[in-house]
N, CA, C and O atoms as a GROMACS GRO file, in nm:
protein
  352
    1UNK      N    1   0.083  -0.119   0.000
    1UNK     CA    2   0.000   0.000   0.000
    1UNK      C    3   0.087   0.124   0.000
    1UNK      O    4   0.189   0.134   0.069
    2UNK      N    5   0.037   0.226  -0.088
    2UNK     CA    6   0.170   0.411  -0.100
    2UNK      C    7   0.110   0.419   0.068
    2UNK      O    8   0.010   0.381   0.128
    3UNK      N    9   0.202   0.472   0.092
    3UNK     CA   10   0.154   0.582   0.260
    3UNK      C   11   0.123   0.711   0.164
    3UNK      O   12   0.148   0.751   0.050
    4UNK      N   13   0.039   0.759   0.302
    4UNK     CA   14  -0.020   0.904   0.293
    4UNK      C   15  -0.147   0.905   0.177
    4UNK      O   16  -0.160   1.013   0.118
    5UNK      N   17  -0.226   0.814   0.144
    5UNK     CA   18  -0.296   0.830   0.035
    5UNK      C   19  -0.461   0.752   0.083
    5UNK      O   20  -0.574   0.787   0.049
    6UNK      N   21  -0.431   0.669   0.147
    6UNK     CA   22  -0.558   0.592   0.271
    6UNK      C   23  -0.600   0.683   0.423
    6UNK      O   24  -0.538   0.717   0.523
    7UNK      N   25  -0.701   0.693   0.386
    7UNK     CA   26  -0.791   0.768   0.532
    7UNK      C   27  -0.750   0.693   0.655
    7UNK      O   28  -0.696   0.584   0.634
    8UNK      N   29  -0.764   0.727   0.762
    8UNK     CA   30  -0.700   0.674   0.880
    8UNK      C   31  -0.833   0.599   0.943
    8UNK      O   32  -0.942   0.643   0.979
    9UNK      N   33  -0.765   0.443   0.943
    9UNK     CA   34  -0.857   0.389   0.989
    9UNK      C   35  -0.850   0.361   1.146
    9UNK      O   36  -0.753   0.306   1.197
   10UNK      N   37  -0.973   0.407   1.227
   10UNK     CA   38  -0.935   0.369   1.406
   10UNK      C   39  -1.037   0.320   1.443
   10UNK      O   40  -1.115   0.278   1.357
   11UNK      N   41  -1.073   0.308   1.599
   11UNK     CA   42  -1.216   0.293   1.633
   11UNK      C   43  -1.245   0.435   1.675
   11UNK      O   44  -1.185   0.536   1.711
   12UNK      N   45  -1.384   0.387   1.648
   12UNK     CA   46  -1.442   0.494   1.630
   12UNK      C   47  -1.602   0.482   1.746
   12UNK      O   48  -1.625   0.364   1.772
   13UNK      N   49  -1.690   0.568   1.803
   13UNK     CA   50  -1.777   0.521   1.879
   13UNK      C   51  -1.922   0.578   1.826
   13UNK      O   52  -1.938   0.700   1.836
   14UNK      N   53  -2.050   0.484   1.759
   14UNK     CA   54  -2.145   0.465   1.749
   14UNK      C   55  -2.244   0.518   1.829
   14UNK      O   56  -2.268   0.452   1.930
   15UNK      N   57  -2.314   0.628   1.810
   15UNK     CA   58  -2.421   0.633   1.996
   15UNK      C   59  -2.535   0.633   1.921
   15UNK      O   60  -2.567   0.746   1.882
   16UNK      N   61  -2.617   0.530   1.882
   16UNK     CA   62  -2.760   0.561   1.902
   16UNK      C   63  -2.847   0.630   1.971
   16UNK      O   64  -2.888   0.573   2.072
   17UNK      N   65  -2.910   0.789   1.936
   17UNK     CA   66  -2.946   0.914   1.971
   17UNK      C   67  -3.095   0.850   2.027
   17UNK      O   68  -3.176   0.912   2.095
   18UNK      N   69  -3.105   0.735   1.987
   18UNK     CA   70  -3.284   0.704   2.015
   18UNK      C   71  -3.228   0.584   2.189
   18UNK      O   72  -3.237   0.627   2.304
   19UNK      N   73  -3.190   0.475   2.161
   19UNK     CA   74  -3.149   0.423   2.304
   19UNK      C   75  -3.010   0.449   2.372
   19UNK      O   76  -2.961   0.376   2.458
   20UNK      N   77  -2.953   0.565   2.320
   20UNK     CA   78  -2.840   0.555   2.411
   20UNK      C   79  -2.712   0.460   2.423
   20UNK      O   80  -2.608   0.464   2.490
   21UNK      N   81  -2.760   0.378   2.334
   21UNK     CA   82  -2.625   0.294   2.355
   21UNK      C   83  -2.511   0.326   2.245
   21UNK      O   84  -2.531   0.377   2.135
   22UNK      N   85  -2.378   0.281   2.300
   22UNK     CA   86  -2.269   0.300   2.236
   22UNK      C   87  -2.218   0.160   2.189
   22UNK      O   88  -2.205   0.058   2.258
   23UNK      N   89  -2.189   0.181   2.037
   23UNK     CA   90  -2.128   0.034   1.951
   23UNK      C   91  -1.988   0.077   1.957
   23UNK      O   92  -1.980   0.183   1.896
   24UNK      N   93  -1.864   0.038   2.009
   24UNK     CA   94  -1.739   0.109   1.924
   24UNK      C   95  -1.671  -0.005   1.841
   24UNK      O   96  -1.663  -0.122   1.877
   25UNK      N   97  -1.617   0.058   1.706
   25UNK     CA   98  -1.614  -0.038   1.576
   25UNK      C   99  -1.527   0.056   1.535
   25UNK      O  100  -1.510   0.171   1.576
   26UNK      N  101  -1.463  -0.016   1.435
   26UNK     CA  102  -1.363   0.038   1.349
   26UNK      C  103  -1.412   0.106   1.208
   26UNK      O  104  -1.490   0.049   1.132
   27UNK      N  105  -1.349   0.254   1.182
   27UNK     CA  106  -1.389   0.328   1.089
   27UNK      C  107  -1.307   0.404   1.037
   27UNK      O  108  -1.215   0.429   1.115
   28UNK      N  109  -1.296   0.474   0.896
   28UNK     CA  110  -1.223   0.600   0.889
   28UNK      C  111  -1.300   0.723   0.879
   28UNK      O  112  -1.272   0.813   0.800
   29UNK      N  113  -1.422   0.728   0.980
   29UNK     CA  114  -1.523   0.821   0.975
   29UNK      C  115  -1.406   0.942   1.067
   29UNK      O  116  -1.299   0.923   1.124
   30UNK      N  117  -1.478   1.046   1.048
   30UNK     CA  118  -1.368   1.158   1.151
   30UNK      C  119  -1.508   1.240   1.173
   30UNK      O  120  -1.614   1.241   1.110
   31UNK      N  121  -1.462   1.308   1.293
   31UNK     CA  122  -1.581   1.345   1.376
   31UNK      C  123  -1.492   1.465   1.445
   31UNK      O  124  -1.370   1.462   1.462
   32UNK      N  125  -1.574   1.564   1.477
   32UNK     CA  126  -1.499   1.686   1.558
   32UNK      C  127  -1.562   1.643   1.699
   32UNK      O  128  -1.483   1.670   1.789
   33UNK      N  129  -1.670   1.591   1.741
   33UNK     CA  130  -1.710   1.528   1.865
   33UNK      C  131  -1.607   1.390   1.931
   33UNK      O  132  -1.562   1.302   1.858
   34UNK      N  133  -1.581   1.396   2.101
   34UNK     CA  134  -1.511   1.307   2.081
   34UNK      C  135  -1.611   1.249   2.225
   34UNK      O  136  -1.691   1.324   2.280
   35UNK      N  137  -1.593   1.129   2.265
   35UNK     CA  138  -1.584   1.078   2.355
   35UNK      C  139  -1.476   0.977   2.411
   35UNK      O  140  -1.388   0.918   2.348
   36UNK      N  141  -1.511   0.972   2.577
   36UNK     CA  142  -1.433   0.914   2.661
   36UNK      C  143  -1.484   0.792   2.681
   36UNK      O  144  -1.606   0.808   2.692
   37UNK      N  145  -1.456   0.671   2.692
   37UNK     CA  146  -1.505   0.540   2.734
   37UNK      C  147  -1.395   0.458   2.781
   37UNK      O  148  -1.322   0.446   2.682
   38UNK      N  149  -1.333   0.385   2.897
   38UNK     CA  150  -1.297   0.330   2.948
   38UNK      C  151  -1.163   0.357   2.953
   38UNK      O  152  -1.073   0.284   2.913
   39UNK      N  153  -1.150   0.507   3.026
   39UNK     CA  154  -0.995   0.585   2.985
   39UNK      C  155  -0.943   0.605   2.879
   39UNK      O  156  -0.830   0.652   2.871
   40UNK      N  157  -1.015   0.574   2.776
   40UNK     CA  158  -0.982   0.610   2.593
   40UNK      C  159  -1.083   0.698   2.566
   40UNK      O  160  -1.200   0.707   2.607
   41UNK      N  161  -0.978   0.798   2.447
   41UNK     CA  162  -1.105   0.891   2.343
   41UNK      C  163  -1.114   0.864   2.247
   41UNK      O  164  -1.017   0.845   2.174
   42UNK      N  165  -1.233   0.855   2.211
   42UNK     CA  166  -1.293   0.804   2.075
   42UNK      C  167  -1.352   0.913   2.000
   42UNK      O  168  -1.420   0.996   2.061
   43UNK      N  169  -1.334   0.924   1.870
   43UNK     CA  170  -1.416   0.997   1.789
   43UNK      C  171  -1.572   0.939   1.843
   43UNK      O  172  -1.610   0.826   1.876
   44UNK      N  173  -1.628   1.049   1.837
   44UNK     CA  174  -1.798   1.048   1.820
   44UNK      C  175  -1.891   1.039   1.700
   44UNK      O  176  -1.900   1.129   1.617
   45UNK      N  177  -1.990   0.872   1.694
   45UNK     CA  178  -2.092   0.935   1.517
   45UNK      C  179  -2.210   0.901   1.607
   45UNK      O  180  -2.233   0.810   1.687
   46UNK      N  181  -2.264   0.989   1.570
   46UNK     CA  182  -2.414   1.036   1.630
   46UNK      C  183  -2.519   0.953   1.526
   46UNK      O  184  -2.528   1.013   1.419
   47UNK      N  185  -2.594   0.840   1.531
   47UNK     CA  186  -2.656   0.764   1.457
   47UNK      C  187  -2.834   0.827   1.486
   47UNK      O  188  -2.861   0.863   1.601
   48UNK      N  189  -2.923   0.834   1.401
   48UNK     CA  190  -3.040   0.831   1.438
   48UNK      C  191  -3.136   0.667   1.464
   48UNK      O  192  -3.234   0.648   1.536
   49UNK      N  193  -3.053   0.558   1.364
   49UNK     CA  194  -3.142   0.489   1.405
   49UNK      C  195  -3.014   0.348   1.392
   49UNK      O  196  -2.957   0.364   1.284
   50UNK      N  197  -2.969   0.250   1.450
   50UNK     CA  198  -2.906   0.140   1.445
   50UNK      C  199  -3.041   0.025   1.470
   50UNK      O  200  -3.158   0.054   1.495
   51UNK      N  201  -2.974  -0.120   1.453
   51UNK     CA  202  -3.051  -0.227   1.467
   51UNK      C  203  -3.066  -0.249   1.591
   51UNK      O  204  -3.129  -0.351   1.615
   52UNK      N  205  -3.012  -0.159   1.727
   52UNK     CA  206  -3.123  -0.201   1.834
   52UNK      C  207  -3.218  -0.111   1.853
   52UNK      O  208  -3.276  -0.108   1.961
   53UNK      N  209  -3.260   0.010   1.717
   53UNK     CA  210  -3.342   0.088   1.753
   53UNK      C  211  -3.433   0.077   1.612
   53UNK      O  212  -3.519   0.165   1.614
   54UNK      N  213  -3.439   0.010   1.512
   54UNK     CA  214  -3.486   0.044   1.450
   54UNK      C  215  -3.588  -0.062   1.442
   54UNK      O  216  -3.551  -0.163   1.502
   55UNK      N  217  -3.739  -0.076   1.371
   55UNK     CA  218  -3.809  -0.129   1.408
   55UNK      C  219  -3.798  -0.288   1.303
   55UNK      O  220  -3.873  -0.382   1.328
   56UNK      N  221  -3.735  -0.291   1.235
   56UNK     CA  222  -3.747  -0.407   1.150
   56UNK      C  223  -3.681  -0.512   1.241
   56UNK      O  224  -3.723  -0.627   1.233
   57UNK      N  225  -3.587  -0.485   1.322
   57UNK     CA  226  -3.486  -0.576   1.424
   57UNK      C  227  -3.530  -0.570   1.542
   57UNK      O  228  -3.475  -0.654   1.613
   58UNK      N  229  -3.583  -0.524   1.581
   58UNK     CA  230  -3.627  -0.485   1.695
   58UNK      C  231  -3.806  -0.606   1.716
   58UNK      O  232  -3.868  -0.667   1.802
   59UNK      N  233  -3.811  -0.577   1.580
   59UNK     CA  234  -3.927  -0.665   1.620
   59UNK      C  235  -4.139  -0.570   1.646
   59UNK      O  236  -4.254  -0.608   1.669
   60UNK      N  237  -4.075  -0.464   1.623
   60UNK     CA  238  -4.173  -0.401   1.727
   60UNK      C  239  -4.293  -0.305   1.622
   60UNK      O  240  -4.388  -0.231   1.648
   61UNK      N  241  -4.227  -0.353   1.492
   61UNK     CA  242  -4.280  -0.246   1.372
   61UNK      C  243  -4.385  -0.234   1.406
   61UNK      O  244  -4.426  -0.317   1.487
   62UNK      N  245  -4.464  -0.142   1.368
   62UNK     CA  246  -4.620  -0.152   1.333
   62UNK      C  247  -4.687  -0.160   1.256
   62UNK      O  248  -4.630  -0.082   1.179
   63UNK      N  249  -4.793  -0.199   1.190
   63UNK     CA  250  -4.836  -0.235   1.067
   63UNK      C  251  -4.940  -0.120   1.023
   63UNK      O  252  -5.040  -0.099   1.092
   64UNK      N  253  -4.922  -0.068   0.939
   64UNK     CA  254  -5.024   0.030   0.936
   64UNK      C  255  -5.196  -0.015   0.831
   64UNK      O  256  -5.229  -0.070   0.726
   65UNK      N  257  -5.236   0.032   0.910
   65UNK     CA  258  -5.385  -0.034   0.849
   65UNK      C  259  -5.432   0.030   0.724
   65UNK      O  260  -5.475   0.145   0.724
   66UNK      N  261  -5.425  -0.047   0.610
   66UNK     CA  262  -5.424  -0.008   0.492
   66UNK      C  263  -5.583  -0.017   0.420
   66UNK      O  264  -5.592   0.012   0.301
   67UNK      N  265  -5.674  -0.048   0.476
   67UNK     CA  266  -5.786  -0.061   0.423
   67UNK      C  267  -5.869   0.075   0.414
   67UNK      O  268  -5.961   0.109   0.340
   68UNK      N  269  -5.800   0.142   0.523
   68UNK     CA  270  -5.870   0.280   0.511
   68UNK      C  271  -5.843   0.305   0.352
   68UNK      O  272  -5.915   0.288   0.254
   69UNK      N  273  -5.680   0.361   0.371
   69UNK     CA  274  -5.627   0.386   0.225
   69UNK      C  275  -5.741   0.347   0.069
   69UNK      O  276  -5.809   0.412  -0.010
   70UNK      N  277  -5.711   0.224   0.091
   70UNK     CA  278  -5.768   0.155  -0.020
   70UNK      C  279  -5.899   0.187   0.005
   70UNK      O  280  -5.911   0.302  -0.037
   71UNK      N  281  -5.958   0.166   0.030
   71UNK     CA  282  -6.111   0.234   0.036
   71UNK      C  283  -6.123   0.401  -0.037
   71UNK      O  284  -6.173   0.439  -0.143
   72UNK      N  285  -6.056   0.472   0.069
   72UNK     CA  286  -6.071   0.560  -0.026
   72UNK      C  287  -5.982   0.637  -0.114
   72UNK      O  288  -5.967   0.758  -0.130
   73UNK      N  289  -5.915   0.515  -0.179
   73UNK     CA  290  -5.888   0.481  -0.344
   73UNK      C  291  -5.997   0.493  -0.419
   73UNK      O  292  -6.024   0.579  -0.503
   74UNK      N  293  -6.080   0.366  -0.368
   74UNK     CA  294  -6.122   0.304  -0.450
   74UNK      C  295  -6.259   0.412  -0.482
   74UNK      O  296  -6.279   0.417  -0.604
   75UNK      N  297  -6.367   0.507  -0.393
   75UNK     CA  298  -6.424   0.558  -0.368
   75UNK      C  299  -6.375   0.671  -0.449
   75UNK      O  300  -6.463   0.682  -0.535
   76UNK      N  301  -6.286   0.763  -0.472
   76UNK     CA  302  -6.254   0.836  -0.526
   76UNK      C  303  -6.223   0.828  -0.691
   76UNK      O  304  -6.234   0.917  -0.775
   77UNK      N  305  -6.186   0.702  -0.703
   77UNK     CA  306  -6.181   0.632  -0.875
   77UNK      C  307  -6.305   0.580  -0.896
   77UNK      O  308  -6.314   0.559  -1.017
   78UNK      N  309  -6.431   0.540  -0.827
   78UNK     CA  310  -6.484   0.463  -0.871
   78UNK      C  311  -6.602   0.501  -1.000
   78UNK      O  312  -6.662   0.418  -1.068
   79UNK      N  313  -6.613   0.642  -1.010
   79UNK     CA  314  -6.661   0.669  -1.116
   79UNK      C  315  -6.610   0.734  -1.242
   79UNK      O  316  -6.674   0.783  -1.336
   80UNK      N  317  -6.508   0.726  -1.226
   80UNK     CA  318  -6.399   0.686  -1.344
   80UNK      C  319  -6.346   0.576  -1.400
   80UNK      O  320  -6.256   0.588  -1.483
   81UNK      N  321  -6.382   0.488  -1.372
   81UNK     CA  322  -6.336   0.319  -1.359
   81UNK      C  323  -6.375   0.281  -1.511
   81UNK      O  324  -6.482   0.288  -1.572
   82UNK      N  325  -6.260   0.241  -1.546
   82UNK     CA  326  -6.318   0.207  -1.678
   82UNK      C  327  -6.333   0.290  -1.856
   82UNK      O  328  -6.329   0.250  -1.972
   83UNK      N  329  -6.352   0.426  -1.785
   83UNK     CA  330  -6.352   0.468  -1.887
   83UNK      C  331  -6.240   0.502  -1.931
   83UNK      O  332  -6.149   0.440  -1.875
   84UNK      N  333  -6.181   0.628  -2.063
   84UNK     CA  334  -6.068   0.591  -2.131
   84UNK      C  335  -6.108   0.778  -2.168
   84UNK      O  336  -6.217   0.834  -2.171
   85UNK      N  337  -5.961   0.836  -2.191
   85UNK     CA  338  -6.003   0.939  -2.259
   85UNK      C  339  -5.946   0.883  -2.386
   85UNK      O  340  -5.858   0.797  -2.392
   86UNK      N  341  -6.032   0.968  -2.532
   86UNK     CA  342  -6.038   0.949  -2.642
   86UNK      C  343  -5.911   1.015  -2.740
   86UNK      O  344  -5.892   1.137  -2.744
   87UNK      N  345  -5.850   0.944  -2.796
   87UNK     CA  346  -5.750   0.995  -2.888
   87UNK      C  347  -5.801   1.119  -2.973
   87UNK      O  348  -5.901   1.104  -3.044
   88UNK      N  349  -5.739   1.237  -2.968
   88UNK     CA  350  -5.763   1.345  -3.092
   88UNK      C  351  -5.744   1.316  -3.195
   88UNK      O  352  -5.762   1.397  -3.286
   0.00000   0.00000   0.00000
């Protein structure tokens, strides 16, 4: 590998803004935020949503009730249904 031409790869620390928790993992992300964790400083990345917060992993999604929707789809097309506008 040339030196001086690759981003600096370190660990780096993860905080999920929704539960609070911290992942620390290796990155060449750079951050002007830093934190402290177990007498070490870590760059800081401020996440909005990771897999213990997001709802597909978590388990917790909600399903949104779609029949309203479709109803009034269907109510709003239904006297248009079918027909065609006519070629000039």
């Amino acid at each position: 590998m040339k030196d001086s031409i690759h981003p600096e790869y370190r660990e780096v620390v993860f905080l999920d803004q929704q539960t609070g928790s911290k992942i620390i993992s290796r990155s060449t992300l750079t951050s002007r935020e830093t934190i402290e964790l177990d007498g070490k400083t870590y760059p800081l990345f401020k996440c909005e949503v990771t897999a213990e917060s997001h709802p597909f992993y978590t388990g917790a999604q909600t399903r949104i009730v779609e029949t309203g929707r479709v109803e009034k789809f269907r109510a709003r097309f239904a006297s248009t249904a079918g027909t065609r506008k006519k070629a000039s």
